[in-house]
N, CA, C and O atoms as a CHARMM CRD file, in Angstrom:
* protein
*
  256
    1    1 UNK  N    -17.26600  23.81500  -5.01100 PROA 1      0.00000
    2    1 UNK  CA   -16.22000  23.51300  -5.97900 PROA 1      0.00000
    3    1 UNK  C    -16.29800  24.52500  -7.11900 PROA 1      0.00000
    4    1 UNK  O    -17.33900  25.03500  -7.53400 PROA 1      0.00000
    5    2 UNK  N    -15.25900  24.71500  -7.50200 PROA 2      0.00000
    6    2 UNK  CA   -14.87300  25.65600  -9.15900 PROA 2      0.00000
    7    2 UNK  C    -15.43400  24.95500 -10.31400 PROA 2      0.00000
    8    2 UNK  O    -15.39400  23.77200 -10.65000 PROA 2      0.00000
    9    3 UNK  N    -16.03100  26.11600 -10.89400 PROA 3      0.00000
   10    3 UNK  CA   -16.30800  25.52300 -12.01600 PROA 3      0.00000
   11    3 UNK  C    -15.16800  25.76800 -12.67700 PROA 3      0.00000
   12    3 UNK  O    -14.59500  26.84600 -12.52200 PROA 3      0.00000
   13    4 UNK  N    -14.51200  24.47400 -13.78500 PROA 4      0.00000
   14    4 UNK  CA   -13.43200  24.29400 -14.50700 PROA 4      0.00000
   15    4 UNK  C    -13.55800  24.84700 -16.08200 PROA 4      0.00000
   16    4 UNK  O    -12.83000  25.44400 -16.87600 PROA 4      0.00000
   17    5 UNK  N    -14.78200  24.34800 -16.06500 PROA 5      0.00000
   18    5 UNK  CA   -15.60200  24.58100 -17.92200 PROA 5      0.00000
   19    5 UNK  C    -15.43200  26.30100 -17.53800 PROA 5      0.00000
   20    5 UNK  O    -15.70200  26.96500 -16.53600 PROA 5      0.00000
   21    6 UNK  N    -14.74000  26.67900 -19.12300 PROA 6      0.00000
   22    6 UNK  CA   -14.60300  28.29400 -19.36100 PROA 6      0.00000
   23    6 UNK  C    -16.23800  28.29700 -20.18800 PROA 6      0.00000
   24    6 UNK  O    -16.78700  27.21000 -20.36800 PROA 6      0.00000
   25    7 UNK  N    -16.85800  29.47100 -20.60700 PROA 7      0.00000
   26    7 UNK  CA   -18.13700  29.48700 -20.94600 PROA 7      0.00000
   27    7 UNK  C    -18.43900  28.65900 -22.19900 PROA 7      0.00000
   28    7 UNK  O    -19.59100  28.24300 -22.31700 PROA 7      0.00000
   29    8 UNK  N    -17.42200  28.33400 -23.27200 PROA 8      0.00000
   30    8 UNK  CA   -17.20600  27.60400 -24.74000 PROA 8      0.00000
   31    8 UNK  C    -17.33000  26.14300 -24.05800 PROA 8      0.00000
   32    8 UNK  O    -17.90800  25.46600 -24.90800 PROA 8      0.00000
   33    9 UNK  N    -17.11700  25.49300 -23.15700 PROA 9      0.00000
   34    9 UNK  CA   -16.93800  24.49800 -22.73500 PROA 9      0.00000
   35    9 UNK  C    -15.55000  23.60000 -22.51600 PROA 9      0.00000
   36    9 UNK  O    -15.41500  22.37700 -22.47500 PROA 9      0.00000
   37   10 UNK  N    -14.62000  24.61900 -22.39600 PROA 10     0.00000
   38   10 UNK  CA   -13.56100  23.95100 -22.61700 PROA 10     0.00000
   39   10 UNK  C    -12.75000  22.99100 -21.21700 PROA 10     0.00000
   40   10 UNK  O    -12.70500  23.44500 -20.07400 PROA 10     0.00000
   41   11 UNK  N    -12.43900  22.27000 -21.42700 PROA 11     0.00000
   42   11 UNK  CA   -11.84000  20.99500 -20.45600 PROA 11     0.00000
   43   11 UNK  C    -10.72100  21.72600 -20.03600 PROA 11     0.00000
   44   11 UNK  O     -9.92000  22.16000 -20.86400 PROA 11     0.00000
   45   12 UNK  N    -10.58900  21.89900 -18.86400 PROA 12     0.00000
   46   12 UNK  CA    -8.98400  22.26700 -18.05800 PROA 12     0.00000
   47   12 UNK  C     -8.56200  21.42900 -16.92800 PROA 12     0.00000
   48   12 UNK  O     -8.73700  21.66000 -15.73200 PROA 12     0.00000
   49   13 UNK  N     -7.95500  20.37800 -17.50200 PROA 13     0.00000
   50   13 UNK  CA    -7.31600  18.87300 -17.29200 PROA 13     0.00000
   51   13 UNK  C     -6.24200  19.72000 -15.79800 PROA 13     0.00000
   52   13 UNK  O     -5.92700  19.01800 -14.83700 PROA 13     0.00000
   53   14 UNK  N     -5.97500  20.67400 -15.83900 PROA 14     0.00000
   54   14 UNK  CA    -5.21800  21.13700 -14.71400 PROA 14     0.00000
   55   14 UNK  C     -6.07800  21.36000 -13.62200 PROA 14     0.00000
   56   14 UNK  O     -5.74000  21.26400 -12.44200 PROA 14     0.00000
   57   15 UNK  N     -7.23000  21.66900 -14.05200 PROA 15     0.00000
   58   15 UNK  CA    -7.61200  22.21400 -12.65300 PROA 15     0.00000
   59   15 UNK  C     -8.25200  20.35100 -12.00700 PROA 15     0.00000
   60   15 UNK  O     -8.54700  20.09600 -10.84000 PROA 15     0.00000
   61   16 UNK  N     -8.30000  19.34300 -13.20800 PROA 16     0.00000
   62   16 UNK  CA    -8.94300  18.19000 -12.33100 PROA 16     0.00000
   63   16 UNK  C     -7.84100  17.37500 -11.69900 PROA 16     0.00000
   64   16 UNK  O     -7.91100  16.56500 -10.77500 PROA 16     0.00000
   65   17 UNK  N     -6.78700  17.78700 -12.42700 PROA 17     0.00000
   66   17 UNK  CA    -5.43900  17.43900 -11.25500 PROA 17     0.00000
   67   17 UNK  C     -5.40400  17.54800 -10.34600 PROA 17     0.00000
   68   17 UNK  O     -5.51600  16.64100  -9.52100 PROA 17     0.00000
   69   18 UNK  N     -5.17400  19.10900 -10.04200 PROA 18     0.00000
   70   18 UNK  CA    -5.51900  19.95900  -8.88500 PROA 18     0.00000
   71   18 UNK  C     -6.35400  18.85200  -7.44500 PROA 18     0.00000
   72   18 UNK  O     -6.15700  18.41700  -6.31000 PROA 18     0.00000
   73   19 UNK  N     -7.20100  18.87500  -8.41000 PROA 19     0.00000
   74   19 UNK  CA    -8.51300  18.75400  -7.33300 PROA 19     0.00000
   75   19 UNK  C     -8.24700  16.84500  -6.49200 PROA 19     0.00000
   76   19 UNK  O     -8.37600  16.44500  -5.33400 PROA 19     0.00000
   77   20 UNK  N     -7.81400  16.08500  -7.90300 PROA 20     0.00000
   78   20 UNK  CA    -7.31000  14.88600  -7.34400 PROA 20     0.00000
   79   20 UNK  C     -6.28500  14.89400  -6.47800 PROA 20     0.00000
   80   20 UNK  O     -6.27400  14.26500  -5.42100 PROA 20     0.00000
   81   21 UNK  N     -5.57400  15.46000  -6.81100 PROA 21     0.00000
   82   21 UNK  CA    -4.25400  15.84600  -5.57300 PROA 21     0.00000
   83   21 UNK  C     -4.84600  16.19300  -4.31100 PROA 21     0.00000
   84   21 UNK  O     -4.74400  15.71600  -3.18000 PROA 21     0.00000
   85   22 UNK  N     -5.28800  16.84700  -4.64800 PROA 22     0.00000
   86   22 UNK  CA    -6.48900  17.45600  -2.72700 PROA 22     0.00000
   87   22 UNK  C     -7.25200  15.95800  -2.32900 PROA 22     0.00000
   88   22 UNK  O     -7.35200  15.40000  -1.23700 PROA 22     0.00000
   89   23 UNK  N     -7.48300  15.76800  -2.97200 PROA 23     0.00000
   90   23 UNK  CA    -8.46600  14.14600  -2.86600 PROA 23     0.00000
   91   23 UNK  C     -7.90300  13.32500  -1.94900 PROA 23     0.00000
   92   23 UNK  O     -8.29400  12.85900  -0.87800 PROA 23     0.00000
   93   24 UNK  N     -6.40900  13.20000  -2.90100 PROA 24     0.00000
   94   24 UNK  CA    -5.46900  12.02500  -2.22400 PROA 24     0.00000
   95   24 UNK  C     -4.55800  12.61500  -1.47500 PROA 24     0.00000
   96   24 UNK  O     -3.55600  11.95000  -1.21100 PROA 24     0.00000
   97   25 UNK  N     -4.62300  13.45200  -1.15400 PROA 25     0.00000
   98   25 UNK  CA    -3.91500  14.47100   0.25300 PROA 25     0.00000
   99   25 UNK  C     -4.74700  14.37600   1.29200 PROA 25     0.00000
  100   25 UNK  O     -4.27200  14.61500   2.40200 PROA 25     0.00000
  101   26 UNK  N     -6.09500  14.02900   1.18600 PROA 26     0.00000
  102   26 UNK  CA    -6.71600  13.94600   2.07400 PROA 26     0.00000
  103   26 UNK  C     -7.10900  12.97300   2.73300 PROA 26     0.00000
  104   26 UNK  O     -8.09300  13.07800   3.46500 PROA 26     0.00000
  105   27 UNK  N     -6.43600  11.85200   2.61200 PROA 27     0.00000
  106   27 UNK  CA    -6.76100  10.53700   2.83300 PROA 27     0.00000
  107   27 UNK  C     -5.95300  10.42300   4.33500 PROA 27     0.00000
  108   27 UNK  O     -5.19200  11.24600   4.84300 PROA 27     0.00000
  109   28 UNK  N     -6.40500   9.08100   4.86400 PROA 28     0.00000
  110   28 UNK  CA    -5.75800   8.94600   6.13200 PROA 28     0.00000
  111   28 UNK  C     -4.16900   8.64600   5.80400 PROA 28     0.00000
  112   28 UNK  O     -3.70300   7.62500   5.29800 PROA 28     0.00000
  113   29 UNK  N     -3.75200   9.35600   6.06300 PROA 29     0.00000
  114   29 UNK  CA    -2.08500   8.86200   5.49200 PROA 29     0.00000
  115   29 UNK  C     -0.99500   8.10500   6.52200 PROA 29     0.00000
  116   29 UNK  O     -0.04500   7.41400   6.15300 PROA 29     0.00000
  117   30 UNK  N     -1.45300   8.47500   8.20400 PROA 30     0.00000
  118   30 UNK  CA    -0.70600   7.89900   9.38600 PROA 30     0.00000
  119   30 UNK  C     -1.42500   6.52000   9.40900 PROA 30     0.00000
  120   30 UNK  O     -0.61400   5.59500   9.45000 PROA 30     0.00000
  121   31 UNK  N     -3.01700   6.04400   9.39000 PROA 31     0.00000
  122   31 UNK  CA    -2.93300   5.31600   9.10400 PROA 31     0.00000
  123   31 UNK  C     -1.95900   4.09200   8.62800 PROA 31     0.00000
  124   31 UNK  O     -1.21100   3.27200   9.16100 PROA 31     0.00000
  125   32 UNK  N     -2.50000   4.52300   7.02300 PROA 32     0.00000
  126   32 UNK  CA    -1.73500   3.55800   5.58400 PROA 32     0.00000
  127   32 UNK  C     -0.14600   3.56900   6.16900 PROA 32     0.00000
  128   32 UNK  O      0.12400   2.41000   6.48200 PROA 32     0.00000
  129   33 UNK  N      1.02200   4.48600   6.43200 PROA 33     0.00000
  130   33 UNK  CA     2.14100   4.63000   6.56200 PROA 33     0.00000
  131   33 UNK  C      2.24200   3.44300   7.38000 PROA 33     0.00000
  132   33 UNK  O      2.62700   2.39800   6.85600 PROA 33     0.00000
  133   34 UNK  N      1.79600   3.50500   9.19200 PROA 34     0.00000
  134   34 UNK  CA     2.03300   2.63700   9.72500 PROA 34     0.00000
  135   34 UNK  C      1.44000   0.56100   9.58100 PROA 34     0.00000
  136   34 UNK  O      1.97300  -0.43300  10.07600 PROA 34     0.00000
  137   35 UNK  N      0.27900   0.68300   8.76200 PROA 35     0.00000
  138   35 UNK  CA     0.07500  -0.88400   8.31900 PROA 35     0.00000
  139   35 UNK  C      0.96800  -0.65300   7.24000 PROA 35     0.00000
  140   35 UNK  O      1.41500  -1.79900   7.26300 PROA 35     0.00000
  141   36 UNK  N      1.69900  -0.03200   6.16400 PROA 36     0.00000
  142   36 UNK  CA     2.56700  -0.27200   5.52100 PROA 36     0.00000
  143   36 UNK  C      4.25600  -0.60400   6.49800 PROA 36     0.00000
  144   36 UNK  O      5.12400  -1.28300   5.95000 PROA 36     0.00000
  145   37 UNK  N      4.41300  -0.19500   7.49800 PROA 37     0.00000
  146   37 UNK  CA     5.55200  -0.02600   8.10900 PROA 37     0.00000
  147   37 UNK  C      5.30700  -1.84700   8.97400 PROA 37     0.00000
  148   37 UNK  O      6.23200  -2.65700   8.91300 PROA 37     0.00000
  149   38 UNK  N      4.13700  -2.15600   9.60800 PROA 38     0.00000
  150   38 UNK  CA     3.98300  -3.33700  10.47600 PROA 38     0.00000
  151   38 UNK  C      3.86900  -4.19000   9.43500 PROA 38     0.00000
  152   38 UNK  O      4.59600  -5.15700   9.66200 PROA 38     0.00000
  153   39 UNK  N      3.11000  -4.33500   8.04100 PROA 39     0.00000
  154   39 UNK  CA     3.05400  -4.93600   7.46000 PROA 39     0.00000
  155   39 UNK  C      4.43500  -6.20600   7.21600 PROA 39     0.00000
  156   39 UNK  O      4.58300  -7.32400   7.70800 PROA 39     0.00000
  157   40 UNK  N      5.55700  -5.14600   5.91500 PROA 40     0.00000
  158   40 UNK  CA     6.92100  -6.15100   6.08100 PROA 40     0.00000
  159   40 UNK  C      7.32800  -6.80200   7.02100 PROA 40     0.00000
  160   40 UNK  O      7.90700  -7.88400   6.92500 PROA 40     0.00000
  161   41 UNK  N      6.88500  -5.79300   8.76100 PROA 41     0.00000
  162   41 UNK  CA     7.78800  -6.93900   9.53900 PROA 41     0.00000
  163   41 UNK  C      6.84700  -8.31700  10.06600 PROA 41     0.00000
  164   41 UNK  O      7.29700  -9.32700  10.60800 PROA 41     0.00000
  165   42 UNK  N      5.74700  -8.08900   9.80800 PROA 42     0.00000
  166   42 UNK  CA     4.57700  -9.25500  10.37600 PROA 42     0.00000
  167   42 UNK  C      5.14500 -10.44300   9.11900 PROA 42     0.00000
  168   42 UNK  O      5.32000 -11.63700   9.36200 PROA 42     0.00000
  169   43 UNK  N      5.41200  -9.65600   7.49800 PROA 43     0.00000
  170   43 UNK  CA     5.48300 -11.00600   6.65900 PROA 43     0.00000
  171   43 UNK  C      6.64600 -11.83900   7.24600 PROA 43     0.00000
  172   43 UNK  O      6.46200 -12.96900   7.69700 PROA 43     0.00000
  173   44 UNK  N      8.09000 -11.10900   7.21500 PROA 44     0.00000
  174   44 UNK  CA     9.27800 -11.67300   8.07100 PROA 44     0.00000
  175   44 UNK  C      9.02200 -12.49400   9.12000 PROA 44     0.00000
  176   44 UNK  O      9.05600 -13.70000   8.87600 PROA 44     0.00000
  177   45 UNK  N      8.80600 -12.19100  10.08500 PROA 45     0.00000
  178   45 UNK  CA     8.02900 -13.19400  11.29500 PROA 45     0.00000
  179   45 UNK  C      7.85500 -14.21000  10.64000 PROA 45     0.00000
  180   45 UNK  O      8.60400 -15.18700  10.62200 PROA 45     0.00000
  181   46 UNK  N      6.84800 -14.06700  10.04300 PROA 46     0.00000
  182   46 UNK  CA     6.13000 -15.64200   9.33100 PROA 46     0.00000
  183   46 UNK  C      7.24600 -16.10700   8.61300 PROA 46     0.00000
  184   46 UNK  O      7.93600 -17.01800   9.07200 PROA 46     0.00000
  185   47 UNK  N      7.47300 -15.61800   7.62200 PROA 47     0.00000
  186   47 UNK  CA     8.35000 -16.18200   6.56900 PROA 47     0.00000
  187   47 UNK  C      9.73000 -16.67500   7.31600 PROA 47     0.00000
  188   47 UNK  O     10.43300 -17.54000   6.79300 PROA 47     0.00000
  189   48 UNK  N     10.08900 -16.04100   8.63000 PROA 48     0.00000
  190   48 UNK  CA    11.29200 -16.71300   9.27000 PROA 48     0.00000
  191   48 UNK  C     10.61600 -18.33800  10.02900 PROA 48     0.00000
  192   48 UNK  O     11.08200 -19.46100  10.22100 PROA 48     0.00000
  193   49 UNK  N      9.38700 -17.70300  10.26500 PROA 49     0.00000
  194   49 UNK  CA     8.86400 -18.99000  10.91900 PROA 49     0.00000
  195   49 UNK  C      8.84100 -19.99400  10.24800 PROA 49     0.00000
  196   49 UNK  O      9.41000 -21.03900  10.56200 PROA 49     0.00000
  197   50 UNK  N      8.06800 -19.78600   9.06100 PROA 50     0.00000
  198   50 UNK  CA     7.95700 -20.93500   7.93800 PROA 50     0.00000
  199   50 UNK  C      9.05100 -22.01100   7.42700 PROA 50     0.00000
  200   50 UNK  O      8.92000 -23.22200   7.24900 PROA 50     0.00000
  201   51 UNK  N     10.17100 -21.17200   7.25100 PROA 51     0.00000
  202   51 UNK  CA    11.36900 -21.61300   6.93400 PROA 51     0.00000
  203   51 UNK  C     12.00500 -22.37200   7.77100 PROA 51     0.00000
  204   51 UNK  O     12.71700 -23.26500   7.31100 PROA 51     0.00000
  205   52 UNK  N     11.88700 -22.17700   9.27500 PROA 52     0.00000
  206   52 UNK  CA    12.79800 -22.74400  10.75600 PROA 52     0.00000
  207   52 UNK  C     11.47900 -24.33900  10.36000 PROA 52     0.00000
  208   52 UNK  O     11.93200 -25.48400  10.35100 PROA 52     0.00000
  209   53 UNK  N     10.16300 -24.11000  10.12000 PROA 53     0.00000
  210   53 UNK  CA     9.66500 -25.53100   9.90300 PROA 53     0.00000
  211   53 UNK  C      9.77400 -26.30500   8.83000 PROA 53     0.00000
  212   53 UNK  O      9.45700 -27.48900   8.71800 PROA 53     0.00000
  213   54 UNK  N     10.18200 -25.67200   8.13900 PROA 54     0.00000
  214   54 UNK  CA    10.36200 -26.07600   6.50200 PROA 54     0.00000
  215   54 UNK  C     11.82700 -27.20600   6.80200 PROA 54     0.00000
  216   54 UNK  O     11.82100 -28.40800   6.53900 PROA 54     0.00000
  217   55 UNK  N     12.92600 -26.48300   7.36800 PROA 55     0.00000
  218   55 UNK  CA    14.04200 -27.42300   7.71400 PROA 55     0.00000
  219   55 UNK  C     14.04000 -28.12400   8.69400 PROA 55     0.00000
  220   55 UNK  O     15.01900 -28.85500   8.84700 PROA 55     0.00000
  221   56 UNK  N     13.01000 -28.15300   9.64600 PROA 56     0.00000
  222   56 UNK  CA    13.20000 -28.95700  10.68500 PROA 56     0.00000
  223   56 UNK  C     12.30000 -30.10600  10.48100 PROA 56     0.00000
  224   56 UNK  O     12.38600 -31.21200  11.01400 PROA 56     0.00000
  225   57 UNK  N     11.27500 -29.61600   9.48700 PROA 57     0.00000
  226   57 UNK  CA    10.73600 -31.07000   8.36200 PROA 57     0.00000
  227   57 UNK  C     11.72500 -32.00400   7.91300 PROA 57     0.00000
  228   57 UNK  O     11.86800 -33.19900   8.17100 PROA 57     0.00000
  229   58 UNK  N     12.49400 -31.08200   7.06100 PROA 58     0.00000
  230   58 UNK  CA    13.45000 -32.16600   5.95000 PROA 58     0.00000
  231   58 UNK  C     14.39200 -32.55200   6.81500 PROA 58     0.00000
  232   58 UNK  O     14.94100 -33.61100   6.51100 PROA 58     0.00000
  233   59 UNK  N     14.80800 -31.95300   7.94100 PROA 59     0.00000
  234   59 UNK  CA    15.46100 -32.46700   8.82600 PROA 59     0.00000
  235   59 UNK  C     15.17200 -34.06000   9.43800 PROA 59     0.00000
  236   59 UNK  O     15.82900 -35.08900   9.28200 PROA 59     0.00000
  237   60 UNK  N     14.43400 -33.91100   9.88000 PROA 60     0.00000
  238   60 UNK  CA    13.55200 -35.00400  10.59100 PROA 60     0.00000
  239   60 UNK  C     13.51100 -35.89500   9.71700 PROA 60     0.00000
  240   60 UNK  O     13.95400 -37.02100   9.94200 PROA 60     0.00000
  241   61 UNK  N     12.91200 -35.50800   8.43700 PROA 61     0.00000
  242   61 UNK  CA    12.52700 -36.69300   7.45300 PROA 61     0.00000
  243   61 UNK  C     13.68500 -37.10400   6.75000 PROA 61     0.00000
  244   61 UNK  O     13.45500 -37.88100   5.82300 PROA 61     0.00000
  245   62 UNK  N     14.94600 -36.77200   6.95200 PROA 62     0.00000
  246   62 UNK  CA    16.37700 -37.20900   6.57700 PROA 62     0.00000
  247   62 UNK  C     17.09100 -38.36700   7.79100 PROA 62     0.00000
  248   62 UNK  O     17.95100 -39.24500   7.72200 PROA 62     0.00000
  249   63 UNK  N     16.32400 -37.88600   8.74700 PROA 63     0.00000
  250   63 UNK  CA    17.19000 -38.25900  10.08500 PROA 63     0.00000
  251   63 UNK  C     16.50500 -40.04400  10.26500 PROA 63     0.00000
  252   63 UNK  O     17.12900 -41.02800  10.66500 PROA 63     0.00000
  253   64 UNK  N     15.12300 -39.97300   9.83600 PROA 64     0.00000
  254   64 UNK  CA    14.05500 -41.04700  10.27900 PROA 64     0.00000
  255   64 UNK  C     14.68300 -42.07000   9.93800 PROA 64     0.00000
  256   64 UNK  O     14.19100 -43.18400  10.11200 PROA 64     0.00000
């Protein structure tokens, strides 16, 4: 790695940008993309499911 410190000691906030950007460029990204992509539709599923029992509760318990 670069040294950032000039010989006075001075902080160069650009170059630790830099370097975070490489960081998080380097991460598994096909991963994360696809559990972000299956994710919404797994909640839907449920949440359609939930709902078809949710009314076929109050259903029932209207009908009794």
């Amino acid at each position: 790695m670069a040294n950032t410190q000039g010989p006075q000691g001075n902080h160069d906030p650009a170059g630790n940008t830099q370097m975070f950007r490489a960081f998080v460029d380097e991460g598994p990204q096909g991963g994360r993309q696809q559990a972000a992509s299956s994710g919404p539709r797994i909640g839907m599923i449920v949440g359609v499911i939930a709902a078809v029992v949710i009314v076929a509760a109050v259903a029932w318990l209207a009908l009794k």
